[in-house]
N, C-alpha and C positions, 0 to 999 in steps of 0.2 A: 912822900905819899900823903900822910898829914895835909901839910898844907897845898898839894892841889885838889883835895878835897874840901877844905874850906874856902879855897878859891873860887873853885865851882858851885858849892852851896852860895855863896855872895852874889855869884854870877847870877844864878838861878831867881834866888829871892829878887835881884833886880829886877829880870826880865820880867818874872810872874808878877809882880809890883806893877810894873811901867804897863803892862798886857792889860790888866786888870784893871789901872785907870784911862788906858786908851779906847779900851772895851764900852766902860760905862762914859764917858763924858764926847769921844771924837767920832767912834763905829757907829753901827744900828746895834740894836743891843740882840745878841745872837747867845743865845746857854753855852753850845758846844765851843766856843771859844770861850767864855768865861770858864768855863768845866775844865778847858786846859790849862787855859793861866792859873787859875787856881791849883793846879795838883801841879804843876810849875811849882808850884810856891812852897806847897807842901815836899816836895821832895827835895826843895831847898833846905828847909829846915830841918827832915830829917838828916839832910849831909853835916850841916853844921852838927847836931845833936852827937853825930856817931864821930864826927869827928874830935867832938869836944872831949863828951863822956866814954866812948868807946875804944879810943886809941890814948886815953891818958898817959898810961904810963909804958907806952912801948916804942917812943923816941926821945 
């Protein structure tokens, strides 16, 4: 379980990375897509965070 939650945080943070500079440099620049990629991003990092700190010592 661990690690397909840091899988998917990595996944995440790619997407919301890749979204976020496709948004600003390739799109028109639209908020409500950067508003997703970004919280893409952010809910990457919290998967990472809970999976680092939160499931330490329970495998």
């Amino acid at each position: 379980m661990r690690n397909f939650i840091k899988i998917s945080g990595f996944v995440l943070i790619i997407v919301g990375t890749a979204g976020l500079l496709l948004s600003e440099f390739v799109w028109e620049h639209s908020s409500t897509r950067t508003i997703i990629f970004g919280v893409v991003n952010f809910v990457g990092l919290v998967n990472l965070a809970f999976a680092h700190f939160g499931m330490r010592g329970k495998e």
